[in-house]
N, C-alpha and C positions, 0 to 999 in steps of 0.2 A: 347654074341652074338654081333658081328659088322657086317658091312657093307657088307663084304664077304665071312663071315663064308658059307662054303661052307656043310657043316654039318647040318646046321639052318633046323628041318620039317617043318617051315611054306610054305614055298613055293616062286615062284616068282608072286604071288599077293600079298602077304604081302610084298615084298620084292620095289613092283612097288608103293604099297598103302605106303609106307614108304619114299619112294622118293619123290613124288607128296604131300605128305604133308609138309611133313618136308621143302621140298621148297616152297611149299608156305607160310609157316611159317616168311623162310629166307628171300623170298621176300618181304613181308607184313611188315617185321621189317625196310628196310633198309632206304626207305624216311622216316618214323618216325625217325631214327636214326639222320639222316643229317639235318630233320627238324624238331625241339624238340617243337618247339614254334606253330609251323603249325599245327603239331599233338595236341597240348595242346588246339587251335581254336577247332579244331574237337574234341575233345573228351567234349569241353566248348559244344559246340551246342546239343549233344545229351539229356544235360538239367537231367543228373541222378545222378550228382555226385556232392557234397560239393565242392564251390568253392575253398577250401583248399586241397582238394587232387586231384584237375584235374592238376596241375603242375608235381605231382611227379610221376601221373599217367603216364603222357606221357611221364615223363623221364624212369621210369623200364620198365612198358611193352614191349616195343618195343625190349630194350636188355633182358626182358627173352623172346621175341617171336622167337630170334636169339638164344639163349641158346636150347632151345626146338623144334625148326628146327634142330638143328646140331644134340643133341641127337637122336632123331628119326631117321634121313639120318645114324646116326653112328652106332645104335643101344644097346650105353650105355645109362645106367640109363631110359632104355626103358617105365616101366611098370610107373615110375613118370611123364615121358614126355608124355607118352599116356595119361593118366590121367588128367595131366595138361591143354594138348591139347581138349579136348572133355571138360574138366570144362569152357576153354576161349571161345571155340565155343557155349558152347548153351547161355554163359553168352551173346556173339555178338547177337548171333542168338535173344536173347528175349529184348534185346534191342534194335534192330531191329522190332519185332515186338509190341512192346509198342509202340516205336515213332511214328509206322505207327497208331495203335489204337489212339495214341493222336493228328491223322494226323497232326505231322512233317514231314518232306520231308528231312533227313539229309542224306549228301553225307556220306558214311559211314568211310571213313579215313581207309581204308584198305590197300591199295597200294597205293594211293599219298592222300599226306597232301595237296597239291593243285588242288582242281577240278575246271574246268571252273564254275564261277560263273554263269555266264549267263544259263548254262544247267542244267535243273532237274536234281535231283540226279536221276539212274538208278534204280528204288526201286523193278522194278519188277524182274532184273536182278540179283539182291541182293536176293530175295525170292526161283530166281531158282538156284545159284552158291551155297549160304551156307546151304540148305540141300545135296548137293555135298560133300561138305567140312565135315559136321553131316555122311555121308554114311561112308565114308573113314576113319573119326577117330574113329565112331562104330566098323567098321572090325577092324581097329588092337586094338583095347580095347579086343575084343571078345578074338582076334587070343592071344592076353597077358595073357588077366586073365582067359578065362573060357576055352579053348583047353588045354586038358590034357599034362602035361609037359611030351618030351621024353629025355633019354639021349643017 
């Protein structure tokens, strides 16, 4: 299955839910990319990780968050990238909502590694975007694994 198989039974919701993830996959990668150090502050503040792996941390994820945006938009190695995607999301998603239970207040380092310090992070905006993001990589998890395969 790619990008334009024109054959594909899923549909064009699957087709749109595959775009809109996958880019925001791509996008979410690309300031971590360009600022590895910024992202490593952020990923230091959410307080859940051994300070020996919040460095390497910010170095892979962000190029597998790019890796796994492409797959998804391409539609190789679909049913791993699905997969992978919906394990990163609820891992954000409950990290998110630990920090808030341990009221932190962390800017979540999603799309920039630089947020205005002076401004709250957005937490409640963060509560209603990444069940978004949980809806969207649920349907093509669903439309992968559990919709009867046709040829």
């Amino acid at each position: 299955m790619t990008l334009l198989d024109t054959n594909q039974p899923k549909g064009l919701l699957f087709l749109l839910a595959r775009l809109a993830l996958g880019g925001i996959f791509i996008y979410a990668s690309a300031d971590k990319i360009a600022n590895p150090a910024d992202f490593a502050r952020a990923v230091y503040y959410y307080q859940l990780l051994p300070d020996s792996l919040i460095n390497i941390t910010a170095i892979i994820l962000p190029w597998l968050e790019l890796f796994m945006g492409i797959c998804i938009i391409a539609g190789i190695w679909l049913p791993g990238a699905v997969l992978l995607a919906n394990v990163l999301l609820w891992s954000f998603f409950t990290a998110l909502v630990f920090n808030t239970a341990r009221g932190l207040d962390v800017h979540c380092g999603c799309f920039t590694t630089r947020p205005d310090p002076a401004a709250p992070p957005p937490t409640l905006w963060y509560f209603i975007r990444d069940p978004i993001f949980l809806l969207m990589a649920g349907y093509l998890a669903f439309k992968v694994y559990m919709e009867p395969k046709t040829k």
